[in-house]
Structures are given as structure tokens and as C-alpha cells.
C-alpha positions as CSV (number, residue, x, y, z in Angstrom):
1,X,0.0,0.0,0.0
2,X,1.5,3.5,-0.9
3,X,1.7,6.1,1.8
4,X,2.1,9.6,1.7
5,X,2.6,12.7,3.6
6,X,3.1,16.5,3.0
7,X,5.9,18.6,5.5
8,X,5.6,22.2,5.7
9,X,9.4,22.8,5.7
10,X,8.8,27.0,5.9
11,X,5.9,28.2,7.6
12,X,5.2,32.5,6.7
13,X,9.0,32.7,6.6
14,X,10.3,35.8,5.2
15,X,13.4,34.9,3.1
16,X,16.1,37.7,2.1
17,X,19.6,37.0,0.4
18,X,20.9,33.0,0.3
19,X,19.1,30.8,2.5
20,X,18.6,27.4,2.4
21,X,15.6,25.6,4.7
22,X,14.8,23.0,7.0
23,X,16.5,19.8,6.0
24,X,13.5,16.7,5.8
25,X,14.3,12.9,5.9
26,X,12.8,11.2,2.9
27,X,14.7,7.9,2.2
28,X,11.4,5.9,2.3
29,X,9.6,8.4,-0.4
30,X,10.0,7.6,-3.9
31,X,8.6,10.4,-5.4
32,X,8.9,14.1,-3.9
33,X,7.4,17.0,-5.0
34,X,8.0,20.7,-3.9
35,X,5.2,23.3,-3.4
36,X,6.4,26.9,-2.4
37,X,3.5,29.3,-1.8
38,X,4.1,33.1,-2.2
39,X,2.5,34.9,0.7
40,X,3.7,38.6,0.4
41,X,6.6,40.5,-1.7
42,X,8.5,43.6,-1.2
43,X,11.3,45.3,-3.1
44,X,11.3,45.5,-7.1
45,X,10.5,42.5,-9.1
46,X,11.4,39.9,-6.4
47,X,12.0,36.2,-7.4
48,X,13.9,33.6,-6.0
49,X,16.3,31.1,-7.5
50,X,16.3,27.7,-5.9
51,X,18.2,24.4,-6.4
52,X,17.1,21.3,-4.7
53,X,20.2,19.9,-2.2
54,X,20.5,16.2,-1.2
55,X,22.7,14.6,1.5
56,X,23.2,11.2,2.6
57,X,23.3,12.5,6.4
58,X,21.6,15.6,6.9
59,X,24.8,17.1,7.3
60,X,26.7,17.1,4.0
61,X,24.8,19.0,1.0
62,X,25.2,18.7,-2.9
63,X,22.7,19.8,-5.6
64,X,20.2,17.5,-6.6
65,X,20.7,18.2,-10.3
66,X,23.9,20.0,-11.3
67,X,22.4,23.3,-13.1
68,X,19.2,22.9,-12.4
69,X,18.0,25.8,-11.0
70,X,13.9,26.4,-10.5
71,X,12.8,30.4,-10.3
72,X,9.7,31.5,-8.2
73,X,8.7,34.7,-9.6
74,X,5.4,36.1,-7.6
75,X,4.3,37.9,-10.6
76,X,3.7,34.3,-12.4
77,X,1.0,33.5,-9.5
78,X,1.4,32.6,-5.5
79,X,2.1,28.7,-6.1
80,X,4.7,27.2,-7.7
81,X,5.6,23.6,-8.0
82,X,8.3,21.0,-9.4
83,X,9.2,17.5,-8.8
84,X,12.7,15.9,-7.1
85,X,13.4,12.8,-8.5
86,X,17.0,10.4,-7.7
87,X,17.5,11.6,-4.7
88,X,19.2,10.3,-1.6
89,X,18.2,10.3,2.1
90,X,17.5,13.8,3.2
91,X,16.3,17.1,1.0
92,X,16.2,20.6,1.3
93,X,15.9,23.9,-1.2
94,X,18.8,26.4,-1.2
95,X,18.3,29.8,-2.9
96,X,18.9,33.5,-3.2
97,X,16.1,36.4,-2.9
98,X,16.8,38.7,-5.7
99,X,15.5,41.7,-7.3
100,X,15.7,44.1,-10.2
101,X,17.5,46.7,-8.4
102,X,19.3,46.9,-5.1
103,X,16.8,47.3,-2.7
104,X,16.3,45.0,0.2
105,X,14.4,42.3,-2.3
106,X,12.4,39.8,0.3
107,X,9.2,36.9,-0.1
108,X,7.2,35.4,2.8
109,X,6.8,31.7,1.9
110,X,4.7,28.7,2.7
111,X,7.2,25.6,1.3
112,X,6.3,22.3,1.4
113,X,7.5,18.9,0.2
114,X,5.1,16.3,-0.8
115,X,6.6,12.9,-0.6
116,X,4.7,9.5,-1.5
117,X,6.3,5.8,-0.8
């Protein structure tokens, strides 16, 4: 029988600059899929870059996909979604905040990972 489950990884966190978030333990999933909701925005034209990060630990990070990079751009609507597939024992998103000039660009984000068995 397949299971699955969703983890908010980011609850209404307000993410500036490089960050990366929560680390989640998946080795049981076999599919994962990423949902990050756009709450608010402030600066001009914010987006964020993210790349999916695995580790074998929890401890020790690479990108999922070398060169894969997925942008969240709150102008294209306030959910945005794409799949992690071949990936190890624990997952996480690292990313920058950026914007068109160089104010203080910033997003408040739900983000969750959706894994099934």
C-alpha cells in the first residue's frame, strides 16, 4: 500500500539573500514534489532562485541536479511547484532572494515537500 505525507518545511518565513531551509528525511519516499506558496513581496521584481540539495546525512549537502535551478517569480502567481526525483536520504531547497534593483528584495513563503512511498 502507498503512503504519503506533506511537511511544511517554511511556515510564513520571510526569506532575504541566500538561504537554504529545513532539512527533511525522505529515504522511504520515492517520489517528492515541492510546493512553495508566495505569501507577500516587497522590493522590485522579487524572485527567488532555488536548487534542490541532497545529503546522505543531513549534514553534508550537494545539488540534486547540477544546473538545475527552478525560479519563483510572484508575478507568475502565489504557487509554484516542481518535482525531485534520484535523490538520496535527506532534501532541502537552497536559494537567493533577488531583485531588479538593489533594494532590500524579500518573499514570505509557505514551502512544502510532498513525498509518496
Amino acid at each position: 500500500m502507498r503512503q504519503s505525507f506533506t511537511a511544511v518545511i517554511e511556515r510564513n518565513a520571510t526569506l532575504t539573500g541566500e538561504f537554504t531551509t529545513e532539512p527533511y528525511e525522505a529515504a522511504w519516499a520515492r517520489e517528492a514534489r515541492w510546493f512553495v506558496r508566495v505569501l507577500d513581496s516587497a522590493g522590485h521584481a522579487p524572485r527567488m532562485l532555488v536548487r534542490t540539495q541532497i545529503s546522505p546525512d543531513g549534514l553534508h549537502w550537494c545539488d540534486l541536479d547540477a544546473g538545475t535551478e527552478q525560479s519563483v517569480d510572484p508575478a507568475e502567481g502565489p504557487v509554484h511547484s516542481w518535482p525531485a526525483e534520484g535523490f538520496g536520504g535527506w532534501l532541502r531547497l537552497r536559494g537567493t532572494v533577488v531583485g531588479e534593483q538593489s533594494d532590500a528584495a524579500s518573499v514570505k513563503v509557505l514551502i512544502y515537500l510532498a513525498l509518496k512511498s
